[in-house]
VEXTI-125908 format. One line per 4 residues: number of its first residue (from 1); their letters; for each residue y negated, z, x negated of N, C-alpha, C. Coordinates in Angstrom, 2 decimals. Last residue first. Layout:
NUM	a	Y/Z/X/Y/Z/X/Y/Z/X  ...
# end
This chain:
75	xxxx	-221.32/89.80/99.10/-219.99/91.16/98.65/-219.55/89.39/97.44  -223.07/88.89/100.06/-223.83/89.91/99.39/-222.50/90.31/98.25  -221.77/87.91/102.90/-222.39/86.68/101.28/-222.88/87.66/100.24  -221.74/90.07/104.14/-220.10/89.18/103.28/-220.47/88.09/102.51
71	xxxx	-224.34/90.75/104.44/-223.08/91.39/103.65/-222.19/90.91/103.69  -224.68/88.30/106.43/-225.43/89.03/105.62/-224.63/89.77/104.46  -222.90/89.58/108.39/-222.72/88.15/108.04/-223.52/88.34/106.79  -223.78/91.71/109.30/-222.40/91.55/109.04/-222.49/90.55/108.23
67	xxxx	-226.34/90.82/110.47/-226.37/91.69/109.16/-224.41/91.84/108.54  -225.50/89.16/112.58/-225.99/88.48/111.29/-226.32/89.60/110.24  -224.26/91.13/114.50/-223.46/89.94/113.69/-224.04/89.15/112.43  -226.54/92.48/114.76/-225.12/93.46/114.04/-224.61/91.96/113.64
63	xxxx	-228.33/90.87/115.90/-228.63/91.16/114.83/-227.26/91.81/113.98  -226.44/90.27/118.31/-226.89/89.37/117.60/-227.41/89.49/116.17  -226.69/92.94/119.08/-225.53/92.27/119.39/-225.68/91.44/117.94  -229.64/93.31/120.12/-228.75/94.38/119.00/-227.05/93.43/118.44
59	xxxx	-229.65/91.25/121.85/-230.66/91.03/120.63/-229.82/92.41/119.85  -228.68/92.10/124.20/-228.07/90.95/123.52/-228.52/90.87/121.94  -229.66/94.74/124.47/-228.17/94.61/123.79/-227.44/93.50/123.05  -232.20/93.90/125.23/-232.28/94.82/123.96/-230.34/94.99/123.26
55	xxxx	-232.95/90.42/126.54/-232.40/91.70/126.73/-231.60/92.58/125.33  -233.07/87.90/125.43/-234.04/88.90/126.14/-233.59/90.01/126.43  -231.56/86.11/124.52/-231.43/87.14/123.55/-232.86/87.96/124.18  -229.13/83.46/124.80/-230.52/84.66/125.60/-230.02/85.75/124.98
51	xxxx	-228.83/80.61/123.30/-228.65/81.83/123.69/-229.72/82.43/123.98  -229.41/78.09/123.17/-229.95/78.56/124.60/-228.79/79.54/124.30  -230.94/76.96/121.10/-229.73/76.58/120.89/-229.02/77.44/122.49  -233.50/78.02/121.34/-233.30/76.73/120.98/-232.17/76.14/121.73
47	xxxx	-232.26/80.95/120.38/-232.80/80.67/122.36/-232.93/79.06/122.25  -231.80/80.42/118.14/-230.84/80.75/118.70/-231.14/80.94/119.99  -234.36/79.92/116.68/-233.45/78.52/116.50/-232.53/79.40/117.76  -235.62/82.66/117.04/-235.95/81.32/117.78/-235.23/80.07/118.08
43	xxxx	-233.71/83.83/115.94/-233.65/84.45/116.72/-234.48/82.88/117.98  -234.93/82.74/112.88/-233.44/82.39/113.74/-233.07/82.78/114.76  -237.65/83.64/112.88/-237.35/81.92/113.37/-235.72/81.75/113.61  -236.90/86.09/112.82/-237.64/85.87/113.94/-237.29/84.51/114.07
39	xxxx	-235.59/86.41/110.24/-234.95/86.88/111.21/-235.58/86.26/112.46  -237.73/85.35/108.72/-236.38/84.74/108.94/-235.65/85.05/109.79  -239.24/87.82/109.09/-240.32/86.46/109.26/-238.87/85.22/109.27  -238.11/89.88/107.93/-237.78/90.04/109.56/-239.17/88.32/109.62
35	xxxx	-237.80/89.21/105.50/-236.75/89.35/106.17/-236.93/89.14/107.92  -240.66/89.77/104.91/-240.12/88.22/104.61/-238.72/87.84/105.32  -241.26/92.14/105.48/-241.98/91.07/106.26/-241.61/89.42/105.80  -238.38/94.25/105.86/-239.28/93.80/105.25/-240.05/92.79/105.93
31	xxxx	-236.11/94.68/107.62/-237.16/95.55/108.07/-238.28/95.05/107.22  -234.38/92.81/106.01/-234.79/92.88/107.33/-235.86/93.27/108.47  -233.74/94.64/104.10/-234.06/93.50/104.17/-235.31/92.92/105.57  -231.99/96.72/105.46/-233.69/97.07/104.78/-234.04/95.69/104.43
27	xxxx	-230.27/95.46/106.41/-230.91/95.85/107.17/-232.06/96.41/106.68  -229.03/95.02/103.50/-229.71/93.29/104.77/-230.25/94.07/105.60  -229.51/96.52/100.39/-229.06/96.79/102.25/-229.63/95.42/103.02  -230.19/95.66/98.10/-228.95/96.51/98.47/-228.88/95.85/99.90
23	xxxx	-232.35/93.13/97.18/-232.42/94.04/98.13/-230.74/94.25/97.94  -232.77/91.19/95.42/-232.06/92.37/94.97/-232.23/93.06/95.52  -234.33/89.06/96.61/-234.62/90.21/96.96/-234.42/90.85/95.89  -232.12/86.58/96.65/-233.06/86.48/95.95/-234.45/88.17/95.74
19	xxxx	-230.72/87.00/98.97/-230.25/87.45/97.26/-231.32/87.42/96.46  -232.76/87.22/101.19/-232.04/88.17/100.95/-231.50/88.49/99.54  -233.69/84.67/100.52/-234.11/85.17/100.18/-233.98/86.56/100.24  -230.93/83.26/101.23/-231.04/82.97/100.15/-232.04/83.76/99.63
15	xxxx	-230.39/84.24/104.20/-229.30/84.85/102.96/-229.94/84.42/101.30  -232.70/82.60/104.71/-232.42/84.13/105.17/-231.69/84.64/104.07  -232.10/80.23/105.02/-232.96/80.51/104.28/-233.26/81.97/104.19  -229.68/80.38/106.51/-229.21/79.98/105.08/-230.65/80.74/104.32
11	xxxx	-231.00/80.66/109.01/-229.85/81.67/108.77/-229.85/81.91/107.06  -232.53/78.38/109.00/-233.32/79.89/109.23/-232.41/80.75/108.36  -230.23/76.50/109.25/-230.88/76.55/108.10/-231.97/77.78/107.98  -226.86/77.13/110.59/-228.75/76.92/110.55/-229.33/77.19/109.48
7	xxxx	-224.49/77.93/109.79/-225.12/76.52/109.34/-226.18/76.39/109.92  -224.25/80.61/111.44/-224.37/80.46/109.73/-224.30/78.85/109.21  -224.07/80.75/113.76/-225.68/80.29/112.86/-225.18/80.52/111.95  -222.70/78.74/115.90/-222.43/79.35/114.77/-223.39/79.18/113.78
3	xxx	-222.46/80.09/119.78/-223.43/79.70/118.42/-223.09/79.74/116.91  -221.46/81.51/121.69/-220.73/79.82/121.23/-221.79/79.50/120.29  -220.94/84.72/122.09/-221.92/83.76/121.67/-221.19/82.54/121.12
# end
């Protein structure tokens, strides 16, 4: 992926209501309706930005990198 969403602002507004949570886990984050309502508009900014994320590996792919990403602003 030639995309670097960690300067989209979906991404940022993501990690900020992730800390803002005191959620532990970004993937229980995530599974919440405020998490996965950030997750969805960056998944949007990132077909925008013309990654393809139609297919269930690209979209697993994509989420492992932003829950990674997710936990190294957490740590």
């Amino acid at each position: 992926m030639n995309w670097d969403f960690s300067e989209d602002g979906a991404f940022k507004a993501l990690c900020d209501a992730f800390l803002e949570s005191g959620e532990q886990s970004p993937m229980e984050f995530l599974a919440t309706g405020e998490g996965a309502f950030h997750f969805q508009e960056l998944t949007q900014n990132a077909a925008g930005e013309g990654i393809d994320l139609s297919d269930s590996v690209s979209m697993a792919e994509f989420q492992i990198q932003v829950l990674e990403s997710m936990q190294e602003i957490n740590n």
